[in-house]
Residue frames relative to the residue before (quaternion, step in Angstrom):
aa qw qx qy qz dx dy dz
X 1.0000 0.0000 0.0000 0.0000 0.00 0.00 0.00
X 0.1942 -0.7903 0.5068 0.2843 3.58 -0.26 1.24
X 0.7631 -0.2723 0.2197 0.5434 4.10 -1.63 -0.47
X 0.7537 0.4168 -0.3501 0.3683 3.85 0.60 -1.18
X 0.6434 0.3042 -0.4889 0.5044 4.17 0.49 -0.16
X 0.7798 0.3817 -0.4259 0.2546 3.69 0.38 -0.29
X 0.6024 0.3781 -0.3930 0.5829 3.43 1.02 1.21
X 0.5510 0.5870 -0.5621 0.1894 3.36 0.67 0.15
X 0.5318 -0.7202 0.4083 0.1782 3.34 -1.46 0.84
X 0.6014 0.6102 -0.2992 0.4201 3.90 -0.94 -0.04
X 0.7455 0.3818 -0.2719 0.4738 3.64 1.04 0.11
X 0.5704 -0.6697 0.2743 0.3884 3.25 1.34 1.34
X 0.9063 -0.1304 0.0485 0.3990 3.05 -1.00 -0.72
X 0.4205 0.7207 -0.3806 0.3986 3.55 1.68 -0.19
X 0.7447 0.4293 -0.2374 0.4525 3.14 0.87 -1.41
X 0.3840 -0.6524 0.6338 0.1589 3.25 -1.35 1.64
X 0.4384 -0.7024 0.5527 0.0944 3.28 -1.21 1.23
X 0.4737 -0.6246 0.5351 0.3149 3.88 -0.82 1.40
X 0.6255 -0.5248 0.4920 0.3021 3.53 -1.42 0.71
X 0.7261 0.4124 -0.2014 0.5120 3.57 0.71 -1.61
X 0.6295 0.4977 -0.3871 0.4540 3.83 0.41 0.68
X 0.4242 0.6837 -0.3364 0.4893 3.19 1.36 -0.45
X 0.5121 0.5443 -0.4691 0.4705 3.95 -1.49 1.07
X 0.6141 -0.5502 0.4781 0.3027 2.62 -1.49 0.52
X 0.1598 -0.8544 0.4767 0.1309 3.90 -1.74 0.55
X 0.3346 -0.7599 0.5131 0.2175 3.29 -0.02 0.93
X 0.3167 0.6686 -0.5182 0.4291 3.67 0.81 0.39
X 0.7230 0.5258 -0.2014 0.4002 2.75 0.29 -2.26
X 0.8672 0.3011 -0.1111 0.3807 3.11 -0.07 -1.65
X 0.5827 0.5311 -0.3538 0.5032 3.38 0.68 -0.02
X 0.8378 0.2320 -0.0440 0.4923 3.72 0.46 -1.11
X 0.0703 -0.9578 0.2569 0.1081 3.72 1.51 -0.32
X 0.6844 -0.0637 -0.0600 0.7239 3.49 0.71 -0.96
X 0.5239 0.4898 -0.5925 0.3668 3.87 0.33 0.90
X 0.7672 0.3712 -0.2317 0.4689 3.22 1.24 -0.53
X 0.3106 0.7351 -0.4416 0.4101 3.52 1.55 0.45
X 0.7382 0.3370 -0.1349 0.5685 3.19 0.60 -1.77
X 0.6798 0.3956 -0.5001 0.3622 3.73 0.30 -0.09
X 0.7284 0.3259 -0.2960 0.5250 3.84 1.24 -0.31
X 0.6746 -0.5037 0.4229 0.3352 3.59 0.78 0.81
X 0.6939 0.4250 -0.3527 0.4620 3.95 0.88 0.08
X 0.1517 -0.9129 0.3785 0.0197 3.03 -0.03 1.52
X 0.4746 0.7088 -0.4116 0.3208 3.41 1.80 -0.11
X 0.4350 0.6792 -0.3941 0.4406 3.52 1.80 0.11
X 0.6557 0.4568 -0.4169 0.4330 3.35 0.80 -0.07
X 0.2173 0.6321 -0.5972 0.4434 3.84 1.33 1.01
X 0.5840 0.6628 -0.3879 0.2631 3.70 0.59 -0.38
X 0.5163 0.5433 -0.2528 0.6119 3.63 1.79 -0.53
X 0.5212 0.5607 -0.4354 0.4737 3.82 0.96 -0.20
X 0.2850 -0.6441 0.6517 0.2814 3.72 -0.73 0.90
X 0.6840 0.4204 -0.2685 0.5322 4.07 -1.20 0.41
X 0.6356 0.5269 -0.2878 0.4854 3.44 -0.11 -1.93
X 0.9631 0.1914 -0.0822 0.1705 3.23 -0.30 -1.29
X 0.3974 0.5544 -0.4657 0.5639 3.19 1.21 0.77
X 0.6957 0.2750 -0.4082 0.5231 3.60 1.03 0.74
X 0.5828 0.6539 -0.2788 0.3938 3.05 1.28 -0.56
X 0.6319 0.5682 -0.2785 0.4474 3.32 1.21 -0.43
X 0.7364 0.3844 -0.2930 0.4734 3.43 1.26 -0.27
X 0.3449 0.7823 -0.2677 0.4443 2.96 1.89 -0.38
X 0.5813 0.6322 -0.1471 0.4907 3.38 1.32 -1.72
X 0.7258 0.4442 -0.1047 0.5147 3.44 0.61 -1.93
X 0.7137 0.5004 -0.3217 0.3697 3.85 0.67 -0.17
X 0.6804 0.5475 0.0000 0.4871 2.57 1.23 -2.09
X 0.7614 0.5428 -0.3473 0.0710 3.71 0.31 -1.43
X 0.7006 0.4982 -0.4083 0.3070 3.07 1.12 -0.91
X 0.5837 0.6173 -0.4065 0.3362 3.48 0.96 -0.36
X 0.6380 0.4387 -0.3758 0.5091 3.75 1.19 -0.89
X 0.4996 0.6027 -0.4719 0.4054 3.60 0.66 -0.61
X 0.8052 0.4551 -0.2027 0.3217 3.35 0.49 -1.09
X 0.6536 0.4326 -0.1662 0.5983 3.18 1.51 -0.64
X 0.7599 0.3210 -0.4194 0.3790 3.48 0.51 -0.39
X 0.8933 0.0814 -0.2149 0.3862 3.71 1.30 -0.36
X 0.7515 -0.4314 0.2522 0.4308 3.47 -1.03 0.59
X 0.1883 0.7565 -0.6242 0.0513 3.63 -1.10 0.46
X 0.6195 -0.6550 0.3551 0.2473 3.26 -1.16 1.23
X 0.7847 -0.0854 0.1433 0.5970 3.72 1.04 -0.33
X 0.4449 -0.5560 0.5583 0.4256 3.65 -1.09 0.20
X 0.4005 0.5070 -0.5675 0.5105 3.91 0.46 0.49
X 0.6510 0.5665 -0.2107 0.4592 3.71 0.41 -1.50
X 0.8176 0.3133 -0.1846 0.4465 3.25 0.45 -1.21
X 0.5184 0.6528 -0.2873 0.4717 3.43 1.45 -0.53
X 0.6836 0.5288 -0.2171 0.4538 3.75 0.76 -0.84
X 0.4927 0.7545 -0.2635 0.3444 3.14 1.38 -1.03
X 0.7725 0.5744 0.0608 0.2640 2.34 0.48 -2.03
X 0.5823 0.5949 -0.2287 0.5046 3.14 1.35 -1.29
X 0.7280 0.5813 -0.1954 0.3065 2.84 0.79 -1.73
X 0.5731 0.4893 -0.3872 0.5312 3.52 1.48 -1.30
X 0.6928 0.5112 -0.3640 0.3552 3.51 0.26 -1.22
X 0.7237 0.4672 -0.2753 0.4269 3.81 0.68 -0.46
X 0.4472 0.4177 -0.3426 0.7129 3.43 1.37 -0.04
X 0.8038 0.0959 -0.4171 0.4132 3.81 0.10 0.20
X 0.3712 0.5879 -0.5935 0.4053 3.39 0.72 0.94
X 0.6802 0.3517 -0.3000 0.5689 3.57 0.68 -1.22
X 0.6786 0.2966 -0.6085 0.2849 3.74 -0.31 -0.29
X 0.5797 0.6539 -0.3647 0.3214 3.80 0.78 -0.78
X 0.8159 0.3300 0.0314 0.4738 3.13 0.67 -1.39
X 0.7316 0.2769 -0.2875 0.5527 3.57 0.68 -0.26
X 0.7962 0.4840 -0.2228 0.2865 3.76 0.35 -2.05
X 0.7456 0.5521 -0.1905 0.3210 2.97 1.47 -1.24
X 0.5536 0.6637 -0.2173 0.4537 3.25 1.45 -0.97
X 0.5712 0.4734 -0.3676 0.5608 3.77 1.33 -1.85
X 0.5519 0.5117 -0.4754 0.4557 4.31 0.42 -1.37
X 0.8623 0.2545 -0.3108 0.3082 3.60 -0.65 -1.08
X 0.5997 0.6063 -0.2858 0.4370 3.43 1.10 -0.37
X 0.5931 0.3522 -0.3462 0.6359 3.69 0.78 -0.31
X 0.7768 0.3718 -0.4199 0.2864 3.43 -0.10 -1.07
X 0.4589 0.6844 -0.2388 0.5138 3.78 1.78 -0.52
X 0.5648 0.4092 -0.3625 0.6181 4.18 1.51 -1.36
X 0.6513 0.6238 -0.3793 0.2068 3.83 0.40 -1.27
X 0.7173 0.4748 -0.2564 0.4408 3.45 1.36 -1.68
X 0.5530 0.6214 -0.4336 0.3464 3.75 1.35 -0.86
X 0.4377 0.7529 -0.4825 0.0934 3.72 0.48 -0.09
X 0.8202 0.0150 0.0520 0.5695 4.11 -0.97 -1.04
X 0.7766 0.4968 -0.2108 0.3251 3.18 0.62 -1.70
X 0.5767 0.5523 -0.3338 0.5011 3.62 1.34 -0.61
X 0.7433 0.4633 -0.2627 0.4048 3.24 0.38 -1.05
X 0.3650 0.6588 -0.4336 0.4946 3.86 1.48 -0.19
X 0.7326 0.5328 -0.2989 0.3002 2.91 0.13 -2.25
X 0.6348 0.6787 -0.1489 0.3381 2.73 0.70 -2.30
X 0.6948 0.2711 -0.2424 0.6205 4.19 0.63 -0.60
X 0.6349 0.5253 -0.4302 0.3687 3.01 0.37 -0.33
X 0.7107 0.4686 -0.2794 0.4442 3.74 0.70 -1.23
X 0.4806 0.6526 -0.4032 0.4250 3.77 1.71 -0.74
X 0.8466 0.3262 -0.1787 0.3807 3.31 0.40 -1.42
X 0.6754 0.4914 -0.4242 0.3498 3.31 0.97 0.40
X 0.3928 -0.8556 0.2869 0.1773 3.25 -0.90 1.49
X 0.1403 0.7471 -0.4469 0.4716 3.45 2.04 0.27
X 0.7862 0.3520 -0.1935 0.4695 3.60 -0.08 -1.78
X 0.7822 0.5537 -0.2538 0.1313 3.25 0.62 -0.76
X 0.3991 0.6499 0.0045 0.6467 2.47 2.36 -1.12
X 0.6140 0.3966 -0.2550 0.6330 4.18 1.04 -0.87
X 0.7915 0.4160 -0.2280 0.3853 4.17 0.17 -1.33
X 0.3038 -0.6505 0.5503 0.4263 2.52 0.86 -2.32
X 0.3110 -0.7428 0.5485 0.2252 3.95 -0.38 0.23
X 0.5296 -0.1696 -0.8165 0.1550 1.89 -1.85 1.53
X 0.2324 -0.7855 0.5675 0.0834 3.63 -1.61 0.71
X 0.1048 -0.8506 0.5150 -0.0137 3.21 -0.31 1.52
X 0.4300 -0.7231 0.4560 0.2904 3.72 -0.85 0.63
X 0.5777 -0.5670 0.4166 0.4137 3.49 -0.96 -0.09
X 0.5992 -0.3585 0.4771 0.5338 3.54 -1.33 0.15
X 0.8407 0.5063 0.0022 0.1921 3.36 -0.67 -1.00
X 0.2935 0.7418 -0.6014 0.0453 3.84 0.25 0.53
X 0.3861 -0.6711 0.6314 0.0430 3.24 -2.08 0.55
X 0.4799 0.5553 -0.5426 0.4085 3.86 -0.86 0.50
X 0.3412 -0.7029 0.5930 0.1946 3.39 -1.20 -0.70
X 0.4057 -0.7142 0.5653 0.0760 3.76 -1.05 1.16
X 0.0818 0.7504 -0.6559 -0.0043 3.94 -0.85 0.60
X 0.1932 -0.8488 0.4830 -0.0945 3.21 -0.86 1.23
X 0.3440 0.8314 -0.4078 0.1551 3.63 0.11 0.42
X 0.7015 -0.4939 -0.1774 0.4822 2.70 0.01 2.48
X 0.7925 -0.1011 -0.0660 0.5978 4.23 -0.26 -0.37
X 0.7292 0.2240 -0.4830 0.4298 3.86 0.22 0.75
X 0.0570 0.7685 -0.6372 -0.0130 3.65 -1.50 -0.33
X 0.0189 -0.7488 0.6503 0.1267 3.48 -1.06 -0.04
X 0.3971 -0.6937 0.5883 -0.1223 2.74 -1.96 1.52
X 0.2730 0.6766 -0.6809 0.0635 3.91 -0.54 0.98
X 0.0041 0.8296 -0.5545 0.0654 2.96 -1.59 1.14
X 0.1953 -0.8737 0.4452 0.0151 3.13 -1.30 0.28
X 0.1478 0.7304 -0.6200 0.2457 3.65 -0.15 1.42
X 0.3801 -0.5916 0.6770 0.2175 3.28 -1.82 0.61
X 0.4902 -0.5927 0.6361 -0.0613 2.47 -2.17 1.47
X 0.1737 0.8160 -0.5476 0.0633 3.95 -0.76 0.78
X 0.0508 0.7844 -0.6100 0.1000 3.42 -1.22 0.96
X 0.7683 -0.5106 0.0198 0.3856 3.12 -1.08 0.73
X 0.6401 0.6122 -0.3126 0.3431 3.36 1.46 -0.38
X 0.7165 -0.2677 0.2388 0.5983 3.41 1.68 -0.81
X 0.6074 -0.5523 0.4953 0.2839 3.47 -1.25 0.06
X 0.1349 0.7613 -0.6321 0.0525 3.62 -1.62 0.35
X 0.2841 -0.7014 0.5789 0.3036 3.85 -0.47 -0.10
X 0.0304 0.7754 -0.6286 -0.0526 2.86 -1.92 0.16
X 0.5228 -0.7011 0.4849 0.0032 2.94 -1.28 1.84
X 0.0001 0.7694 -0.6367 0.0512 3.67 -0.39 1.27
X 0.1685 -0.7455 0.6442 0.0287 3.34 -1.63 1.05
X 0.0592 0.8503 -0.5215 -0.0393 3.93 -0.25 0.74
X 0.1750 -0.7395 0.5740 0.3050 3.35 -1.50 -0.06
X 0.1594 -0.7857 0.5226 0.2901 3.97 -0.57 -0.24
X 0.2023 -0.7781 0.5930 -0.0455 3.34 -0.66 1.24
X 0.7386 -0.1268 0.2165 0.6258 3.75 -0.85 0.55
X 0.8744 -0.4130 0.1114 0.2289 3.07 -0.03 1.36
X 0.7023 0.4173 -0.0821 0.5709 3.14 1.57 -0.27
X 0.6266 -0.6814 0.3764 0.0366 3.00 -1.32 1.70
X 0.3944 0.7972 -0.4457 0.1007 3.47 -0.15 0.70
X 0.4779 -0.8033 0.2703 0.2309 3.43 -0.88 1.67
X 0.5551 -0.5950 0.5686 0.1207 3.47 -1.03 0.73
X 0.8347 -0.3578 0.2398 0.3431 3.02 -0.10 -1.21
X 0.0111 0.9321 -0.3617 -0.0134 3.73 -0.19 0.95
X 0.3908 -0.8686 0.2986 0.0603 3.75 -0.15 0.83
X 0.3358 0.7920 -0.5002 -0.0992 3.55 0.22 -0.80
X 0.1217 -0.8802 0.4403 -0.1286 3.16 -0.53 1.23
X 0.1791 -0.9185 0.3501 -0.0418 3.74 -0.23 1.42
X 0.2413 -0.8481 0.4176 0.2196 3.28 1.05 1.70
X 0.7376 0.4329 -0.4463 0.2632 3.77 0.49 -0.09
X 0.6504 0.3009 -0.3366 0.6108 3.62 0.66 -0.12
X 0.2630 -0.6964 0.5983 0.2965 4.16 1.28 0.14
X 0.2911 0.6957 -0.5859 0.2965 3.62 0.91 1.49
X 0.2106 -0.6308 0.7387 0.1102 4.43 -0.80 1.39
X 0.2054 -0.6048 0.7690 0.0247 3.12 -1.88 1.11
X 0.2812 0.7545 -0.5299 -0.2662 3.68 -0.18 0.32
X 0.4800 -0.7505 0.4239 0.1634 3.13 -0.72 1.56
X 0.6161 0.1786 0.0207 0.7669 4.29 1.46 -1.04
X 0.1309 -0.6460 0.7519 0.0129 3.68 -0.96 1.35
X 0.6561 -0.5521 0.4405 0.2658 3.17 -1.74 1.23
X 0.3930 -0.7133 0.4563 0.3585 4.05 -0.19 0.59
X 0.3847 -0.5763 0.6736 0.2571 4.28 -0.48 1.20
């Protein structure tokens, strides 16, 4: 058996697997069952198992390049070598570029009326101020989710608050009436001393 049938690929577990292909793939793990079905290794689709796959995913990243190789044909380890890159460079950009732009708009989206309420509101309270210190700056970043439907909507969020004394989050609750924002309820809340500011009580 000469060097090219005793690497050729696509005959499952038959096919011995070139040394220089061996390693970990950021395909795999990065893109898992999208890149299962694109390399013919369908045991990536363990990834829809709840449990399963939170091992399975490194499983993916150990394992893949070798099933890739064995489960589908490829003109050469050149062939199979390009591939690869390629998956792996699509998960550079989804990591590093797509994901960040995703969490970042949907983060510009929540900063809107209802933040900026919150946001004066926690300033002028001297509880928070007196707990952080002043100035109070928010975090990059808020979390929750806005619903809007045409002049009403409601708004709960959540972003952390920091000042020179320390850090603390705060939990905002809104409603929109005729067009217009108006807070519900606001918290700030310091998981170390488990100290609650409520800065806006829910109206009784």
């Amino acid at each position: 058996m000469n060097q090219g049938q005793e690497y050729t690929s696509g005959l499952g577990k038959e096919s011995l697997v070139p040394p220089e292909i061996q390693g970990w793939s950021w395909g795999a793990f990065l893109f898992n069952w999208i890149w299962g079905i694109g390399n013919s290794t369908y045991i990536a689709l363990l990834m829809f198992v709840p449990l399963v796959n939170i091992v399975m995913i490194f499983v993916l990243g150990a394992k893949g390049n070798k099933w890739a190789w064995q489960n589908r044909t490829w003109r050469d380890v050149e062939h199979f070598k390009k591939t690869q890159k390629k998956w792996s460079i699509a998960g550079a950009v989804l990591v590093f570029i797509v994901l960040p732009f995703f969490f970042i708009s949907i983060s510009s989206m929540l900063k809107g009326e209802a933040f900026d309420l919150s946001l004066k509101a926690i300033n002028s309270n001297n509880e928070v101020a007196q707990l952080i210190g002043t100035p109070i700056e928010p975090g990059f970043f808020v979390v929750g989710n806005i619903q809007i439907s045409g002049p009403t909507g409601q708004a709960s969020l959540q972003y952390s608050i920091s000042g020179p004394k320390g850090e603390a989050e705060a939990y905002v609750f809104a409603n929109k009436e005729i067009g217009q924002w108006n807070l519900n309820e606001v918290i700030v809340y310091k998981e170390e001393q488990n100290l609650k500011i409520q800065v806006i009580a829910p109206k009784q």
